[in-house]
C-alpha positions as CSV (number, residue, x, y, z in Angstrom):
1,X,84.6,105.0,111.4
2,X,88.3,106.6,111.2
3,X,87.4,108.2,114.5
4,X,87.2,104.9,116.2
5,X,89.9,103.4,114.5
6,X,91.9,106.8,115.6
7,X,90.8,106.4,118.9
8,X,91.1,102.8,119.5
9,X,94.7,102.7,117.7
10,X,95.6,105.9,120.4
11,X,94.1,103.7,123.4
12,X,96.3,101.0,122.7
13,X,99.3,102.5,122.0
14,X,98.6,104.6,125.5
15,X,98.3,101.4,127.2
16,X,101.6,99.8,125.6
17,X,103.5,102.9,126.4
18,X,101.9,102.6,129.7
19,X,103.4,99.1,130.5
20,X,106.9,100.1,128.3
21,X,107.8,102.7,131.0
22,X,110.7,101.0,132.4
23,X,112.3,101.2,128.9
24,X,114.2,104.0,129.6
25,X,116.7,101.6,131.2
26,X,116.7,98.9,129.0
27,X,119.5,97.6,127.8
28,X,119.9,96.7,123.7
29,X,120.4,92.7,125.1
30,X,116.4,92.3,125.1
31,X,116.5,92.6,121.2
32,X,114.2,89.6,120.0
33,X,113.7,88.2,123.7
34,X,110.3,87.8,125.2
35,X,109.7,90.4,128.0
36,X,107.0,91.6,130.0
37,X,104.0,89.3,130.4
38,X,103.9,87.7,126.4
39,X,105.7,84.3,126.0
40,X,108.5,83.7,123.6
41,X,107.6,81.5,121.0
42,X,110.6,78.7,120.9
43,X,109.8,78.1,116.9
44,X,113.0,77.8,115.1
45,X,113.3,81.0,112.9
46,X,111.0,83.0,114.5
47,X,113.4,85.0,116.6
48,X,111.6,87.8,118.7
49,X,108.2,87.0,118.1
50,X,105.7,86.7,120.8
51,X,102.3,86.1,121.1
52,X,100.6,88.3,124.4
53,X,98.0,87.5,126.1
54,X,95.1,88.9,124.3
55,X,96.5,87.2,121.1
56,X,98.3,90.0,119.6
57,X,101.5,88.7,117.5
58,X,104.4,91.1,118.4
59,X,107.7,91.2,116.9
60,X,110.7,93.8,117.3
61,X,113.8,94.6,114.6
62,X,116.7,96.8,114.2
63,X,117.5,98.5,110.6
64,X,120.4,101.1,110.5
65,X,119.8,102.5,114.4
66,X,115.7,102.6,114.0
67,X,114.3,99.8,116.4
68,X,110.6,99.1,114.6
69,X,107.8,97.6,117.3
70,X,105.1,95.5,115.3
71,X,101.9,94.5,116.4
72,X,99.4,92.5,114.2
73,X,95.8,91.8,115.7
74,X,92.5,90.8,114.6
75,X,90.1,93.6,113.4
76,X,87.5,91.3,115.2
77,X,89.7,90.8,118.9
78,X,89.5,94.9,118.4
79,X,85.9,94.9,117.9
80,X,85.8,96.3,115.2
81,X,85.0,96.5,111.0
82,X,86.7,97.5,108.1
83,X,84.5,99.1,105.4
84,X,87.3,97.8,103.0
85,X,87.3,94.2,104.1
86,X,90.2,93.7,105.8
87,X,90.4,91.0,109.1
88,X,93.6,92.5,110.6
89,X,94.9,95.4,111.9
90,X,98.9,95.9,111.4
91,X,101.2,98.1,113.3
92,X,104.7,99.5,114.3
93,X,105.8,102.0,116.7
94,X,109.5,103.5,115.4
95,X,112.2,104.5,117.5
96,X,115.6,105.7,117.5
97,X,117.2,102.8,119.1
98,X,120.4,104.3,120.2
99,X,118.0,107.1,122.4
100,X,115.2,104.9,123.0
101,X,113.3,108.4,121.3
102,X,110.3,107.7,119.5
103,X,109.6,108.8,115.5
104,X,106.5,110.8,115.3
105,X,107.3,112.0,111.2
106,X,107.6,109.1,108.8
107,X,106.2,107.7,105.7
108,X,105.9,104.7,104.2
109,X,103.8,101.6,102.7
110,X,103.2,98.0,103.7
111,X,103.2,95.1,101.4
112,X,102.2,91.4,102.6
113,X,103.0,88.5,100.5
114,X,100.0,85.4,101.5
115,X,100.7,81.6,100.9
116,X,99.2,81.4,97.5
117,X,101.8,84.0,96.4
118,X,99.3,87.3,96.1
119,X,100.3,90.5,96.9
120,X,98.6,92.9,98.9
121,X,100.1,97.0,99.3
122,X,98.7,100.0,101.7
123,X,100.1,103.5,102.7
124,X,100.6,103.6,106.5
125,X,98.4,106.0,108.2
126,X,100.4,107.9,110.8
127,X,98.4,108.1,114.1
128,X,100.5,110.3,116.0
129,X,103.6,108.2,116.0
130,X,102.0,104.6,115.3
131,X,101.6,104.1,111.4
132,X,99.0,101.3,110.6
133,X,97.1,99.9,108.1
134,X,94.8,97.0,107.6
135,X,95.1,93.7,105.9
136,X,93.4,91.0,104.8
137,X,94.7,87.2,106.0
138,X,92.2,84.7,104.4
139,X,94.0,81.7,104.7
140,X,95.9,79.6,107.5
141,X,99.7,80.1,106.6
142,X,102.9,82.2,106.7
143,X,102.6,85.3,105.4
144,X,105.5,87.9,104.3
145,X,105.0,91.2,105.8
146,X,107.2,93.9,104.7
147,X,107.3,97.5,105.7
148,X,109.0,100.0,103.6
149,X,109.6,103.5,106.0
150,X,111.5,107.0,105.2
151,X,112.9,108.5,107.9
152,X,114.4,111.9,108.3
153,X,115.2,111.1,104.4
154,X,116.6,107.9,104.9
155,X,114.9,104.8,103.8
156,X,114.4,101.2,106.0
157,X,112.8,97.8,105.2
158,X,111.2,96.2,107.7
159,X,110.7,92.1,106.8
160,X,109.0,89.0,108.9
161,X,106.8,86.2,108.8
162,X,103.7,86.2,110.5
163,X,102.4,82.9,111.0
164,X,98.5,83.6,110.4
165,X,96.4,80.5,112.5
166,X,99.6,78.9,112.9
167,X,101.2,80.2,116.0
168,X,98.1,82.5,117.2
169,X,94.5,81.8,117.7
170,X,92.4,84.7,116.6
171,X,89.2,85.5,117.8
C-alpha cells in the first residue's frame, strides 16, 4: 500500500513539475493568481485558490522567502484507499521563493481544524521533496488547514481554508 501511495504521489508530482517548466521565468507577480489551465475562484477571501480541472483544490503562500504549493485531492479521485480511513490526500511542494529552488529536507506536521471544531494532527511523510499526509473531511464545510514545517532550522506556518464540498465537487 505505501508503495502505491509512493508511486502515485511521485507520478503526480512528475506530471506538475512537468507542466511547471516555464517557472524558471516567472515573475513573484503570479503570487495567489490563477495560472495555467485551473480557474481562479472569485470568492472573497480566498485569495489564490484554484480549483483544476480534475478537481484538485490548489493554493500557493509565501512565509519568510519559502513559497509552499498545496494540493488537497480526494483519496477516491486518486483511486485509491487509506487503511487508516482517511478521504483526502493533502500536499505541499516547498521552495525557496527567491531561487525558485526546491526543498527536498524538511520536517514537519499537519493539523486541520473541521466545522464542528475537532482537531485532527499527522507527521508529513517526505516523498522526495513532496511531504503529504492524509485526512479525513466528513462533513460539507470550511476547514482550517495548518502546516507547521522546519527548514534548514528555521520554522514556517503554513495556514488556509479549504472549502470541503463547498467550492469543489469531489468524486
Amino acid at each position: 500500500m505505501k508503495k502505491i501511495i509512493v508511486l502515485t504521489t511521485l507520478l503526480i508530482g512528475t506530471t506538475l513539475m512537468a507542466g511547471n517548466l516555464p517557472a524558471a521565468d516567472m515573475s513573484h507577480e503570479g503570487h495567489g493568481k490563477a495560472q495555467n489551465s485551473a480557474e481562479q475562484m472569485s470568492h472573497e477571501g480566498h485569495e489564490g485558490m484554484q480549483k483544476s480541472a480534475a478537481g484538485t483544490f490548489e493554493h500557493q503562500m509565501v512565509d519568510k522567502n519559502v513559497r509552499a504549493e498545496f494540493q488537497v485531492m480526494s483519496l477516491a479521485s486518486m483511486n485509491m484507499k487509506d487503511a487508516g480511513g482517511a478521504t483526502h490526500h493533502i500536499m505541499v511542494k516547498l521552495f525557496h521563493d527567491t531561487m525558485n529552488h526546491p526543498i527536498k529536507d524538511a520536517v514537519g506536521k499537519v493539523k486541520v481544524i473541521g466545522p464542528d471544531k475537532q482537531e485532527q494532527t499527522g507527521t508529513l511523510k517526505n516523498y522526495n521533496g513532496i511531504f503529504a499526509a492524509n485526512v479525513t473531511f466528513k462533513e460539507k464545510g470550511k476547514y482550517g488547514v495548518i502546516f507547521l514545517v522546519k527548514v534548514d532550522g528555521k520554522k514556517h506556518v503554513f495556514k488556509f481554508w479549504y472549502p470541503h464540498n463547498d467550492l469543489l465537487k469531489d468524486k
